[in-house]
N, C-alpha and C positions, 0 to 999 in steps of 0.2 A: 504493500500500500504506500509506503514511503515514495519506491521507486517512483509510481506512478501518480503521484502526488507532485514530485520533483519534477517529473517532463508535462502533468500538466501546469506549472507554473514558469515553466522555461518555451513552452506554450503561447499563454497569456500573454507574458512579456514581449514576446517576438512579436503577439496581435498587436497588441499597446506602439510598438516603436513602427511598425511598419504603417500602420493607419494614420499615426499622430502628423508623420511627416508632409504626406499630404493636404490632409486635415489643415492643418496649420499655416501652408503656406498658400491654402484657398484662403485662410480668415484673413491671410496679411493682406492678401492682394485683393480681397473683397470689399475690407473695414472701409477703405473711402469712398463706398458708393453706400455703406446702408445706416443703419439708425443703430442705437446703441442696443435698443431692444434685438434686430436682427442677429447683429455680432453675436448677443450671449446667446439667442437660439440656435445660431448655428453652431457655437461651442459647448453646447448642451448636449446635440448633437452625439456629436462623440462621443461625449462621454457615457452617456447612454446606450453607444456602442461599447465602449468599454466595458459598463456595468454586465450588459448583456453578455457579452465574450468571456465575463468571468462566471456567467449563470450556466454556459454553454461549457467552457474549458474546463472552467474548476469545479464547477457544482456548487456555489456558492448561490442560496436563494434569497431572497428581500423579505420580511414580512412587517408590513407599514402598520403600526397602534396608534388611532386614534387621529386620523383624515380631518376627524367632524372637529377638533378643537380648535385647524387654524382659522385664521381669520376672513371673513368671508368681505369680499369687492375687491375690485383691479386696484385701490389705490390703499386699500387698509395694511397701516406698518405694522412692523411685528419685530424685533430681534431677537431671532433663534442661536439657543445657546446649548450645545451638543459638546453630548459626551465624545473624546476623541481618542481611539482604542487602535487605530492601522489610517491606512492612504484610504480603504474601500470607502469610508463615509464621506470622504473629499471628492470623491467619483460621484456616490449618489444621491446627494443629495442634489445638485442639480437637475438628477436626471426623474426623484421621485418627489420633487416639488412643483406647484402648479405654478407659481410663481417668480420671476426673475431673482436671483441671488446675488449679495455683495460679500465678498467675503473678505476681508479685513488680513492684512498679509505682511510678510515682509517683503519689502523693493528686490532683495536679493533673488527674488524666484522667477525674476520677470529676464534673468540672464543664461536661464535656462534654454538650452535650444530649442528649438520648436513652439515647444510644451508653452515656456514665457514668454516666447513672440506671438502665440494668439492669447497669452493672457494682458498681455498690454494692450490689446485692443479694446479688452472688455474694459467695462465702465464698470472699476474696483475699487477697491480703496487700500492700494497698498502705501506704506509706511517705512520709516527710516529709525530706528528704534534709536540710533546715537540721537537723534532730535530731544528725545526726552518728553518733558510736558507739551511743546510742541506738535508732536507725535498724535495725540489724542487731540489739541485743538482741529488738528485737521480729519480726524478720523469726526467729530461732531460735525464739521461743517458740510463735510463726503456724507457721511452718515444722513445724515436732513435731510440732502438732496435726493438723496437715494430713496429714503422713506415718503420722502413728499410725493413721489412716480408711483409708488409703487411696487420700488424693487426693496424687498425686506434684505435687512442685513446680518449675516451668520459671523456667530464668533466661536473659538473652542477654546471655553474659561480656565482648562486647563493649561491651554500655552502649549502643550505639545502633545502626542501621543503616551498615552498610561499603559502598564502592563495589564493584562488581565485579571480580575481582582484587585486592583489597586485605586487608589484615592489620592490624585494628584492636588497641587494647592490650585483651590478658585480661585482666580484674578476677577477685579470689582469694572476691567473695562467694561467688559457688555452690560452691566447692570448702569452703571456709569453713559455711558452714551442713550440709554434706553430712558432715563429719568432725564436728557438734555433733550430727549427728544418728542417725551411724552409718547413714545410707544411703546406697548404689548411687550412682555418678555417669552417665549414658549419654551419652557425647557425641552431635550430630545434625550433619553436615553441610548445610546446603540450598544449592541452585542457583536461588534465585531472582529474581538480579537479570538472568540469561538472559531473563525475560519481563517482569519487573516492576521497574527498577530505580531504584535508589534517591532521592527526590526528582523522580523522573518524573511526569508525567500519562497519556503516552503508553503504554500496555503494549504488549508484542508476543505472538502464539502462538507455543506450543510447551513442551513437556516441562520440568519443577520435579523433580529429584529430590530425595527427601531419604532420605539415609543413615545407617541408628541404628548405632552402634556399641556393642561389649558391654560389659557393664558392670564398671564399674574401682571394686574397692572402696574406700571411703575409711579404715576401721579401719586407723590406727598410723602415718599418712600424714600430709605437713605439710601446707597450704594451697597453696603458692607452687610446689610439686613436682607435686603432683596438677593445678595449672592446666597446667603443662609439656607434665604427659602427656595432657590433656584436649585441648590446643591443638595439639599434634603431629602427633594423631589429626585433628581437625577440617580442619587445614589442610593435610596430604597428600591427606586423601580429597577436599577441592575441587580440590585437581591434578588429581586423578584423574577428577573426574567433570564439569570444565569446564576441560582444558587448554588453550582455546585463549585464555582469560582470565587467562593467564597464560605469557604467549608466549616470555618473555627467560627465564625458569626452565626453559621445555620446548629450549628452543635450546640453553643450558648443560647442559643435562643431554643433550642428543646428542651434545654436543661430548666430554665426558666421557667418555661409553659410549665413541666412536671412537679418543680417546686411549687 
């Protein structure tokens, strides 16, 4: 199983690099003839192939909780704040939201080949992290714009990919941007380092949930209180939806019940 685990993920990759390239140098040479909306459909696109080609290659499936809680009309904001476990949730959410996406990045990603020459096209908000306080006035003012269209903006409060079972520290920007901006927070649980885990090469099949939860307003709300409750949410519903990735908490918590 290993074997064939390894070639379908050496697979996958070879789909990823062979697709991206043309991909990518259609978005360059397209971006000055369309709308900013265009650009990110057409680089949703892909990535949808992508997600696809890993449902296909590796047997990796999607299972979406909870559709009904986002926000409903073309211009209602939202900043969704997702758990970040592997790359696979940077693929799909693009590809299993109804909605345009910003994602909040650093500048560095945009000198990638291909890949960050059709991400500079999109209408993103990446960031220079030496700026400092800087850094976030501009991510509020991108942010706004973004929210006032229509395109909600996605952050991962952790700052980078967690192991599986693990609890990385929550950063207060998204909560922070979401109270400047008077929009909706929705937290997202995902289970994906169950197939895809973190600093791997190897993926495995089988079932990715991801679980939206409803939306928690930020009006009147601190920063550091709204991550509390953003975080609470996030990390009971991964108990809940991979307990056995967290073994010594499910043991405690029998132990408990029977006392």
């Amino acid at each position: 199983m290993i074997v064939i685990n390894f070639l379908r993920s050496v697979l996958h990759l070879l789909f990823m690099a062979i697709t991206v390239v043309p991909w990518a140098l259609a978005v360059v040479a397209a971006a000055p003839f369309l709308t900013s909306d265009q650009i990110y459909w057409m680089c949703a696109r892909w990535l949808k192939l992508a997600v696809d080609g890993g449902t296909v290659i590796l047997g990796i499936r999607n299972r979406v909780i909870g559709y009904e809680n986002l926000p409903v009309g073309s211009t209602a904001p939202a900043v969704l704040l997702v758990k970040h476990q592997s790359a696979w949730e940077t693929f799909c959410m693009p590809a299993l939201m109804p909605h345009p996406l910003a994602y909040v990045f650093k500048k560095e990603l945009l000198r990638v080949p291909f890949f960050g020459w059709a991400m500079a096209r999109m209408d993103m908000i990446h960031i220079d992290r030496a700026d400092g306080p800087r850094a976030f006035v501009k991510v509020v003012q991108q942010g706004q714009r973004l929210l006032d269209r229509g395109t909600w903006v996605i952050m991962f409060p952790e700052g980078t990919r967690i192991d599986r079972g693990q609890r990385g520290t929550y950063k207060t920007g998204g909560t922070r941007l979401a109270i400047r901006t008077g929009a909706p927070v929705i937290p997202i649980a995902v289970t994906s380092a169950k197939c895809w885990p973190r600093k791997a090469f190897i993926k495995k099949p089988g079932v990715v949930e991801f679980s939206i939860g409803k939306p928690i307003p930020s009006a009147g709300r601190q920063p550091d209180e709204l991550m509390q409750e953003v975080e609470a949410w996030i990390e009971a519903e991964m108990r809940r939806l991979d307990p056995s990735a967290y073994p010594a908490e499910s043991i405690a918590s029998a132990e408990t019940a029977k006392a």
